[in-house]
C-alpha positions as CSV (number, residue, x, y, z in Angstrom):
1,X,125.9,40.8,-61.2
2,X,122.1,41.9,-61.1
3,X,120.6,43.9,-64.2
4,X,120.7,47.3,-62.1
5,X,124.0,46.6,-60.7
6,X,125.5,46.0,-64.3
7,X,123.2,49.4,-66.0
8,X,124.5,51.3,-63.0
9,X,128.3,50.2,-63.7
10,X,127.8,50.9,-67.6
11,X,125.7,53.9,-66.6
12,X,128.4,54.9,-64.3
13,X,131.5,55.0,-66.8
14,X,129.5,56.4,-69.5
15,X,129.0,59.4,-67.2
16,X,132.3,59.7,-66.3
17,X,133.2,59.7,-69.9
18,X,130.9,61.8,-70.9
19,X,132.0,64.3,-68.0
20,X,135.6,63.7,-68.5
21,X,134.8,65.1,-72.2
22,X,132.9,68.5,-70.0
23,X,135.9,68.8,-67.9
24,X,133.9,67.7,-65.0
25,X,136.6,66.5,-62.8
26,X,139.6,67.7,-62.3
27,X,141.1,64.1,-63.4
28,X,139.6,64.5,-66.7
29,X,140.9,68.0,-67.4
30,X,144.7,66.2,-67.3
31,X,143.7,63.3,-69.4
32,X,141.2,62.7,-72.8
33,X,139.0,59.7,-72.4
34,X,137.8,60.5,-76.5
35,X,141.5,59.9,-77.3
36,X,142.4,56.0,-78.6
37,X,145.7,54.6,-78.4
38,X,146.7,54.0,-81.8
39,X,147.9,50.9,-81.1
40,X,144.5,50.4,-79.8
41,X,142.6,51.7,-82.6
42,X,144.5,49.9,-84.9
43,X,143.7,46.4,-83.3
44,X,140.0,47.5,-82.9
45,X,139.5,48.8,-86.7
46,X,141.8,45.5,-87.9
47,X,138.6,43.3,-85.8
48,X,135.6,45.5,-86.6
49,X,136.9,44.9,-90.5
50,X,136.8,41.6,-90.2
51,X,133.3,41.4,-88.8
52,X,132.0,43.8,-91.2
53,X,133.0,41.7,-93.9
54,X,131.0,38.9,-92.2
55,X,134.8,36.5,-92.2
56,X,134.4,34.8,-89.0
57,X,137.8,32.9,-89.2
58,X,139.0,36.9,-89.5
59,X,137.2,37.9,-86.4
60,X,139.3,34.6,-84.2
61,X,142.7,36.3,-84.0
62,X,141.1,39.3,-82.3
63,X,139.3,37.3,-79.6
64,X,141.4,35.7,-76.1
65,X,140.8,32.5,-75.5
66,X,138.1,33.1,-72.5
67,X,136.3,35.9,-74.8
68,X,133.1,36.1,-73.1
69,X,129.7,38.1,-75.0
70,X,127.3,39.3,-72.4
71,X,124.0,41.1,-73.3
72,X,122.2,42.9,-70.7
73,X,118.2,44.7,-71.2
74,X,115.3,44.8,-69.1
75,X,115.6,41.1,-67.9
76,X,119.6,41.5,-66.8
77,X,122.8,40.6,-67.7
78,X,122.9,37.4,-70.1
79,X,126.0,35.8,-71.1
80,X,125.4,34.7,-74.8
81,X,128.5,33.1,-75.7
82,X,132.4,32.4,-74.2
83,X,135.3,31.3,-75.8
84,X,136.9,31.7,-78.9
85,X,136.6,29.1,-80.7
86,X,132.9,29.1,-79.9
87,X,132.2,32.4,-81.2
88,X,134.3,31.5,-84.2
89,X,131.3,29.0,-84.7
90,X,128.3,31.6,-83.5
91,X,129.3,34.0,-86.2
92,X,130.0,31.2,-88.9
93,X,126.2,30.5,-88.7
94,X,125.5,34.5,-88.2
95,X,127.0,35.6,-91.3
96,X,124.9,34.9,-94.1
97,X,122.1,33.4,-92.4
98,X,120.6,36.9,-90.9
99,X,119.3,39.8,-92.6
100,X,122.0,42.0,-90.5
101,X,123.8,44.5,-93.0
102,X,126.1,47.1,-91.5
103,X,126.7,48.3,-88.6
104,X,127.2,52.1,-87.7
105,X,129.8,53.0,-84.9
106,X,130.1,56.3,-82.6
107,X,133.1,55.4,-80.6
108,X,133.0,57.5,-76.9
109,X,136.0,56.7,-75.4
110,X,138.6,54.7,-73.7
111,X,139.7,54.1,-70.2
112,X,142.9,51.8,-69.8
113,X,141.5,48.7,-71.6
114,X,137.6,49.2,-71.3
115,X,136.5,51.0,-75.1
116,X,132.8,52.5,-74.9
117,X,131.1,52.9,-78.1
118,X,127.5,53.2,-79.3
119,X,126.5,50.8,-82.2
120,X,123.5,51.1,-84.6
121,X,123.3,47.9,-86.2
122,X,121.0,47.6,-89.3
123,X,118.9,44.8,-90.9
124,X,117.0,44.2,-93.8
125,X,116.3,46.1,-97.2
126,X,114.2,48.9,-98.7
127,X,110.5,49.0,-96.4
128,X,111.7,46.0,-94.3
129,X,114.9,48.3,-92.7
130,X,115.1,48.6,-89.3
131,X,117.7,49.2,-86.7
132,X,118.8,48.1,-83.0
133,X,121.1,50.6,-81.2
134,X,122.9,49.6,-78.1
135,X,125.9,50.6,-75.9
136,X,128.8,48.7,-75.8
137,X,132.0,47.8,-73.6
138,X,135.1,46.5,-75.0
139,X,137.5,45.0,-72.6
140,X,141.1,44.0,-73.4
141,X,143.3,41.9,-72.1
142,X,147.0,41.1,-73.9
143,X,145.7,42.8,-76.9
144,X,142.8,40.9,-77.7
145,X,139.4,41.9,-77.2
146,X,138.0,39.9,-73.7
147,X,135.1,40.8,-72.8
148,X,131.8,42.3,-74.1
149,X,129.0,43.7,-72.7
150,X,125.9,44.8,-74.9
151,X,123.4,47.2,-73.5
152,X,120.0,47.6,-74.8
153,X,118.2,50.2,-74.3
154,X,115.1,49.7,-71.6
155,X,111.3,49.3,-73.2
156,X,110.1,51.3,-70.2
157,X,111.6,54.7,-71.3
C-alpha cells in the first residue's frame, strides 16, 4: 500500500468517525462509532495496562500470533515488527532501556473490529520532556489485537 494510499484510508475512516459523531450520514445517526463494546474495552484497557506498566510478558496474551506493527509518516507505510513472540522480545528491550514514560490516550471510536485512538506518548524528565502524538488503528481478530498502524503526523504541515 503506498504512503498516500494508507493516509487516505486512515484519513478516510477518521472522517467517517468524526462525521458519524456530527450526524453526517444517515448511517451514523442509527449507530455510535464513540460507543466501545465493553467486551472490547475491557480487552483493550486489560493490554494498554499491561504496557503501561512496561510488563512485556503482560502485553503477549493480547497479541494473535501474526500481530503485525506498521508505522506510516512522510516516507510511507513501514512495517516495524510481526509476530508475537517477536514483539514480546521488541518491548522486553523497550522497557527500561528508553526514556518513554506514559502515554496519554483520546480514544475516537470503533467500527466492527478497527479501534481509532489518538496517542500522545511522552519521554523524558523535567527540561528534557517532550512528546510524539500520532493516530492510531487497532484491528482485531478473535479477540486479540492484530494489526496496528501508527500515523505520524507529516513535517510538511
Amino acid at each position: 500500500m503506498t504512503a498516500l494510499s494508507t493516509r487516505s484510508a486512515a484519513f478516510g475512516l477518521a472522517a467517517a468517525l468524526t462525521l458519524g459523531a456530527a450526524g453526517g450520514f444517515a448511517l451514523a445517526k442509527t449507530e455510535d462509532f464513540s460507543e466501545i463494546p465493553a467486551d472490547m474495552l475491557e480487552l483493550i484497557e486489560k493490554a494498554e495496562t499491561a504496557f503501561l506498566d512496561q510488563d512485556a510478558a503482560s502485553v503477549g496474551p493480547y497479541l494473535a500470533d501474526d500481530y503485525a506493527w506498521y508505522q506510516v509518516n512522510d516516507e510511507g507505510p513501514k512495517l516495524m515488527i510481526q509476530g508475537r513472540d517477536e514483539t514480546v522480545a521488541l518491548l522486553g528491550g523497550f522497557f527500561g532501556n528508553n526514556d518513554w514514560t506514559d502515554s496519554d490516550v483520546q480514544r475516537l471510536g470503533m467500527l466492527d473490529n478497527i479501534l481509532v485512538q489518538v496517542e500522545i506518548d511522552h519521554f523524558g524528565e523535567g527540561d528534557e520532556r517532550r512528546t510524539i502524538r500520532s493516530l492510531n488503528i487497532y484491528e482485531f481478530k478473535d479477540g486479540m489485537r492484530w494489526r496496528e498502524w501508527k500515523f505520524y503526523p507529516s513535517a510538511a504541515q
